[in-house]
N, C-alpha and C positions, 0 to 999 in steps of 0.2 A: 519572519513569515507568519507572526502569532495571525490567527482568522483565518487560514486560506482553504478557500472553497468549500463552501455549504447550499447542500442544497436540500439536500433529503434525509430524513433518518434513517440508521441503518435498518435493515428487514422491513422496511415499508415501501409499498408497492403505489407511487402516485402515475395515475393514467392520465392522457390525454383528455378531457371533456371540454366541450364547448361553454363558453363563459365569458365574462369580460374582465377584461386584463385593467388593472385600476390605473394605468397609463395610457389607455389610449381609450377611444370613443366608438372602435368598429368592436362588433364579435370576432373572437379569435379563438384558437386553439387555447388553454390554460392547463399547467403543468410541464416539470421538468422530467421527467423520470420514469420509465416504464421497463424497469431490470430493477430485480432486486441488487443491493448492494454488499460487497463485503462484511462479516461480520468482524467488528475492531478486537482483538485479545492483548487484555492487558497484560504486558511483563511482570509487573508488581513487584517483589522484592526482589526474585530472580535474578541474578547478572549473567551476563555474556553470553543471553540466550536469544539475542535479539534476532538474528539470522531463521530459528527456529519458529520463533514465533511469527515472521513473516511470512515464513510458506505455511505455515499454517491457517492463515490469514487468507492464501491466495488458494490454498489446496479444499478450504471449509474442515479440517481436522481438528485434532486436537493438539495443543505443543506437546504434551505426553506421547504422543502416536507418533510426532514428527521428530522426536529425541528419539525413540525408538529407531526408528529407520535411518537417522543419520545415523544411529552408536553410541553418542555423547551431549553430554547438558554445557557445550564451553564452547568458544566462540567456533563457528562454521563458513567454511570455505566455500568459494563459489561453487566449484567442482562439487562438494558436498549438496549445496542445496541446488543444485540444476539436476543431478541426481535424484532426488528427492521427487523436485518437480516431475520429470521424467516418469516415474515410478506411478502417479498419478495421472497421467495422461496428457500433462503440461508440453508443451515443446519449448525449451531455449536452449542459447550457448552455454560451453561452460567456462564462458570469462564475460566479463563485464565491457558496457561500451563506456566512454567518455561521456559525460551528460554532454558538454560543449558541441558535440557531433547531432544534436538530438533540435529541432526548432520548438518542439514542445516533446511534454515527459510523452513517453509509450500509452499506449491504449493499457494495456496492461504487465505489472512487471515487476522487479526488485529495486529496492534504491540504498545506494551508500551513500551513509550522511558523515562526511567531515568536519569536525572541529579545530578551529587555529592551535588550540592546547593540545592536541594528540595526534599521532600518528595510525592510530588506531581507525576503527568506521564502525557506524553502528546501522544495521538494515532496515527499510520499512517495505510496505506493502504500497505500490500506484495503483488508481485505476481509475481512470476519466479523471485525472485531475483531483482525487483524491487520496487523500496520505495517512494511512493507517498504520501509524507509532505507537508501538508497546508501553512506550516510558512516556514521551512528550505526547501523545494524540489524544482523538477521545472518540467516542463510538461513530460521529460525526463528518470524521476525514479531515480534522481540524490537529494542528498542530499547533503548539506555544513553545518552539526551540529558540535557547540561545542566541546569542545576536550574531555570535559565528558561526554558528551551523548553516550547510550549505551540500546540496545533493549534488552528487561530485562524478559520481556513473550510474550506467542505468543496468539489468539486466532483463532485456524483454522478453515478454512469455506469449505466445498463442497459444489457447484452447485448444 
């Protein structure tokens, strides 16, 4: 999945204006993006905080503030960060769906990345198609995972 989906940098605000689009020959609208986007937080040394650092991601907090209100800096359960979310004004379940049940990821939401070597999952942040990884990501919504990683459920969130 190394590349996937770039459109805009994060905290930059591009608006609609008329213009012409360097494919075609009429005036059209020009620009993707008129919502600011998720800010990306990197995990960095960190381990088993990946959970944390996603709602953080999705909350605009801090992972310090969002360890606080889970309890603990080690790996976080669903129940734990739906919680969390909740606590913020987030609405979801607190269990996960099957990504397979899903025709494209959630508008907005949690995601568990599986790997063939573990049994284990590690969390990210969606939103429009953008994937904000602690470890693999970059400010971007761009990931460079593994050649077996592969998002395996979803947990969606309304505002």
């Amino acid at each position: 999945m190394k590349g996937f989906a770039v459109i805009a940098m994060t905290n930059t605000k591009l608006t609609l204006q008329r213009g012409w689009h360097e494919n075609c020959s009429n005036e059209c609208l020009v620009g993707w993006r008129d919502t600011l986007m998720r800010t990306w937080i990197s995990q960095g040394r960190r381990k088993h905080i990946s959970g944390q650092v996603a709602a953080a991601v999705i909350c605009g907090r801090t992972v310090e503030e969002i360890i606080e209100r889970i309890g603990h800096s080690h790996r976080a359960t669903t129940r734990e960060l739906a919680r969390v979310l909740g606590q913020y004004g987030y609405l979801c379940s607190q269990r996960c769906v099957p990504g397979k049940k899903f025709d494209e990821p959630p508008k907005l939401g949690l995601a568990q990345v599986h790997s063939s070597d573990s049994f284990r999952w590690h969390w990210v942040a969606v939103e429009d198609g953008y994937i904000f990884d602690g470890v693999w990501g970059d400010a971007y919504g761009v990931v460079d995972w593994p050649k077996d990683f592969r998002i395996t459920s979803y947990l969606p969130i309304e505002e």
